[in-house]
C-alpha positions in Angstrom: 0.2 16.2 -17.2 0.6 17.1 -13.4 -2.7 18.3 -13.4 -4.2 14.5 -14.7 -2.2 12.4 -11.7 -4.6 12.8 -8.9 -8.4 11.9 -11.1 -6.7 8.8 -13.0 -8.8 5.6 -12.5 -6.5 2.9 -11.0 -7.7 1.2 -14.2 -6.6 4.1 -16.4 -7.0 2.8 -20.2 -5.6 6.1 -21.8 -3.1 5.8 -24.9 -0.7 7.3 -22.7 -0.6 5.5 -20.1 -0.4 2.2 -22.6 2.4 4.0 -24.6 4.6 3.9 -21.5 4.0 0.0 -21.3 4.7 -1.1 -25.1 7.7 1.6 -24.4 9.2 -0.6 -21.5 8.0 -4.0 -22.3 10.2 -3.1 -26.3 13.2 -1.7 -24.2 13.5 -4.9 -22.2 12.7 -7.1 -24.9 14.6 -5.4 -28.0 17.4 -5.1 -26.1 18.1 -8.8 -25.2 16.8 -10.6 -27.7 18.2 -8.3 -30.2 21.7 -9.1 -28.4 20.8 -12.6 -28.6 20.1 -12.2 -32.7 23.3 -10.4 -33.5 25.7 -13.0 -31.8 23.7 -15.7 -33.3 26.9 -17.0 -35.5 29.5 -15.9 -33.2 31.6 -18.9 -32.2 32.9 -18.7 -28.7 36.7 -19.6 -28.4 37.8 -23.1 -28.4 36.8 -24.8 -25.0 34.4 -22.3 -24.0 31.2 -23.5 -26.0 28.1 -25.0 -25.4 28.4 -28.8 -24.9 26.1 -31.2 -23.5 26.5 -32.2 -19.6 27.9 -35.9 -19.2 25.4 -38.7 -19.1 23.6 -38.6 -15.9 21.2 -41.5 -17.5 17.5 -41.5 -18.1 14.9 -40.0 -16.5 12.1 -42.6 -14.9 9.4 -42.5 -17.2 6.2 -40.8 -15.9 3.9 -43.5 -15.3 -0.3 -43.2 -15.3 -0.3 -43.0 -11.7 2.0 -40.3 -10.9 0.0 -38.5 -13.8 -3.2 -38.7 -12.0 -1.5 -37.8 -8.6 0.0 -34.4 -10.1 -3.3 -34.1 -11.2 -5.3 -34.3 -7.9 -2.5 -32.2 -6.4 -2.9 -29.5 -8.7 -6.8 -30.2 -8.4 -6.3 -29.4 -4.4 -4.0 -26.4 -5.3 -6.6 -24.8 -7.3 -9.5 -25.2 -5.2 -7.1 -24.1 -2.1 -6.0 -20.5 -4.1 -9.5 -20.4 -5.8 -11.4 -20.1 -2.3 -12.3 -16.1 -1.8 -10.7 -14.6 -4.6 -14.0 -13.6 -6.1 -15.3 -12.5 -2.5 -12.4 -10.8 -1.2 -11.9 -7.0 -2.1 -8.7 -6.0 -3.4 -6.2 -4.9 -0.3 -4.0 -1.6 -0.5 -1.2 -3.4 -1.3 -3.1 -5.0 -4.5 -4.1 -2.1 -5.4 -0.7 0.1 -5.1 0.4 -2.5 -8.1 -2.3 -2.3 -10.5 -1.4 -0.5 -13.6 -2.7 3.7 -14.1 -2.7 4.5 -10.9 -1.2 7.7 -11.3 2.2 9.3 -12.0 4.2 11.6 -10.1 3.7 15.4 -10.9 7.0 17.3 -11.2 9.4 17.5 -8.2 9.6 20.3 -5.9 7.1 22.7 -6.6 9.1 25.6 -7.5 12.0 25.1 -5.3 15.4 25.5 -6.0 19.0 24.1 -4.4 18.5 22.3 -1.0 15.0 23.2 -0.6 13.9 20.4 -3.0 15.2 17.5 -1.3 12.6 17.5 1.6 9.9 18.0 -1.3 11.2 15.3 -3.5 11.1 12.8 -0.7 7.7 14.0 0.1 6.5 13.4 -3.7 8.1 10.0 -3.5 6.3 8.5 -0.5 3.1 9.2 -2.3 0.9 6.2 -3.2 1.0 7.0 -7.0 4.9 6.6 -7.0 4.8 3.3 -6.3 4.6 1.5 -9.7 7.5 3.3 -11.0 9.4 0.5 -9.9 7.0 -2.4 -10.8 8.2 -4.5 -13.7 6.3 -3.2 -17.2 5.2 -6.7 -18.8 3.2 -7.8 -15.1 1.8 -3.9 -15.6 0.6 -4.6 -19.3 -0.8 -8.0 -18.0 -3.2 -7.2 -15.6 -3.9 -3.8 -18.0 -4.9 -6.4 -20.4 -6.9 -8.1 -17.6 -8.6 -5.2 -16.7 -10.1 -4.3 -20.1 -11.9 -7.9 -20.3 -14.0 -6.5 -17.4 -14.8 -5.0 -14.0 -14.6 -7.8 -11.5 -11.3 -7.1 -9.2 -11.1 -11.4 -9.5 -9.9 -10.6 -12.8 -6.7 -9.2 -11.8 -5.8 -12.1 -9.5 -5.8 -14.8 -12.3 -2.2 -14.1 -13.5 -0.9 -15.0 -9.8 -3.3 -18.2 -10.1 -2.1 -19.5 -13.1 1.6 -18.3 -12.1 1.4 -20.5 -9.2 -0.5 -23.6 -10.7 2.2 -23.7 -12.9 5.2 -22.9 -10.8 3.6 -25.8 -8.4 3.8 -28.0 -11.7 7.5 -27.0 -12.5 8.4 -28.0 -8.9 7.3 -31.5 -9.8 9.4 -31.3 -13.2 12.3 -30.0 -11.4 12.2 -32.5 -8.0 11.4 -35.5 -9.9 14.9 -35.7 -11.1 16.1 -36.7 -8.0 13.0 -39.4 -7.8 9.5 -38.9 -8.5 8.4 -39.6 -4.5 10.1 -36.3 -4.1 8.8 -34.3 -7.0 5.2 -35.7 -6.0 5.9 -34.7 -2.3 7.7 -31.2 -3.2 4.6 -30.5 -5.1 2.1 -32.0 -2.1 3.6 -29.5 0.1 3.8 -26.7 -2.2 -0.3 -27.3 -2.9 -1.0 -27.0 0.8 1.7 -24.2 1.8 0.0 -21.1 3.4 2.6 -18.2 1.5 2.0 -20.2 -1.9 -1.7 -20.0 -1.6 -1.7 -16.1 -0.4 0.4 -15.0 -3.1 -0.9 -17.2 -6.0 -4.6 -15.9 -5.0 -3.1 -12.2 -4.5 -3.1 -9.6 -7.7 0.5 -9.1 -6.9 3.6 -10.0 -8.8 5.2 -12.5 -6.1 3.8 -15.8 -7.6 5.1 -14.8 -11.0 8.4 -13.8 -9.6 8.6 -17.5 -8.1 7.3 -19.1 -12.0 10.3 -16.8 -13.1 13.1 -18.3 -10.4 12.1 -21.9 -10.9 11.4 -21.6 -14.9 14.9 -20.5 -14.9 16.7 -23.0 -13.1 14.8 -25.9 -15.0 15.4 -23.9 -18.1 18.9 -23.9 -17.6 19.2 -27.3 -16.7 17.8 -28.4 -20.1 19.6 -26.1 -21.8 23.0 -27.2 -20.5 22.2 -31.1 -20.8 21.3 -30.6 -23.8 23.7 -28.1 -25.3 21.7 -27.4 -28.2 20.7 -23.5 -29.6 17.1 -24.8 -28.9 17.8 -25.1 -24.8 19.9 -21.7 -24.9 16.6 -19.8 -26.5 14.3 -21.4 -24.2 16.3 -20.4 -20.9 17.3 -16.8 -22.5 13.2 -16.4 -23.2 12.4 -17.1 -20.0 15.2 -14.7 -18.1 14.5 -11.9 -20.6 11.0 -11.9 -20.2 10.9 -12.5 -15.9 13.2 -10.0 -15.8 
């Protein structure tokens, strides 16, 4: 309702505004995994299916010591994307991504032919427009963060845990090469000044970097391994960052 755009709470908790979530988060993920259910027992042609990389020969074993370095690394990440994000008052651009903000009322106001392109830009610059092109499972995460309560630090926890985790993937990913360089690729990811902005920022940017490297490490596995198992894992993670 037009009338209802300009007096929603940026927290708006309204079944509306939660149908248009489920809505776009079943589109997204009914679509692909539903694709990915019907071709189950479809063999692809001769020469074309899924076989295991040659042997590129063992990983090192992760010893006790590089455990309790990613450890302390992760330790000093936290503390270095935990520092103000209680204090700090969410920024416009935090807020301009938070969920129920507002929707845009209907184009034009009355005008017909040319006369509604000026007004349609107009109505598109406004603030509340700017979710419509914020991806729908981030939006029904931090709606769920909102309802557990009223602190703002609330809705910067999904970008924490997105980049403690991306930080830890960097390790996985690196160490394949050696583990100094997944311990060092992870030191300098801990200390970096964009990684701790955006993974103590309630914006989607440190989930969007979990989504890039899960994928790549995801498809790694999945094509050393060559097994149905590795194929779900990296389709899981495209279809849901996505």
């Amino acid at each position: 309702d037009p009338e209802l755009v300009f007096v929603r709470n940026r927290l708006d908790r309204s079944w509306s505004v939660l149908k248009k979530w489920l809505l776009a988060v079943l589109i997204v993920f009914g679509s692909g995994f539903g694709l990915r259910f019907a071709l189950r027992h479809r063999a692809a042609p001769q020469g074309r299916r899924s076989a295991p990389l040659a042997d590129r020969g063992a990983l090192t074993p992760v010893s006790r010591r590089e455990q309790g370095t990613v450890l302390a690394l992760l330790a000093v990440a936290l503390a270095l994307r935990s520092w103000g994000i209680v204090d700090q008052a969410l920024d416009l651009l935090e807020v301009s991504y938070l969920p129920g903000i507002g929707r845009p009322a209907q184009f034009a106001g009355g005008a017909s032919g040319l006369m509604q392109i000026p007004l349609m830009l107009d109505e598109l610059a406004r603030l509340y427009c700017i979710d419509l092109v914020h991806p729908p499972l981030y939006h029904a995460v931090m709606g769920v963060m909102g309802l557990l309560g009223t602190g703002e630090w609330l809705l910067r926890v999904p970008a924490l845990v997105s980049s403690l985790l991306t930080g830890w993937m960097l390790w996985r990913l690196l160490r394949r090469w050696s583990p100094t360089a997944g311990l060092a690729a992870l030191a300098v990811f801990a200390v970096a000044s964009p990684a701790i902005y955006f993974g103590q920022d309630a914006t989607p940017y440190a989930t969007v970097g979990l989504v890039a490297l899960a994928s790549v490490l995801a498809l790694l596995e999945a094509l050393e391994a060559g097994t149905n198992r590795g194929w779900w894992w990296y389709f899981a993670v495209v279809v849901a960052g996505f």
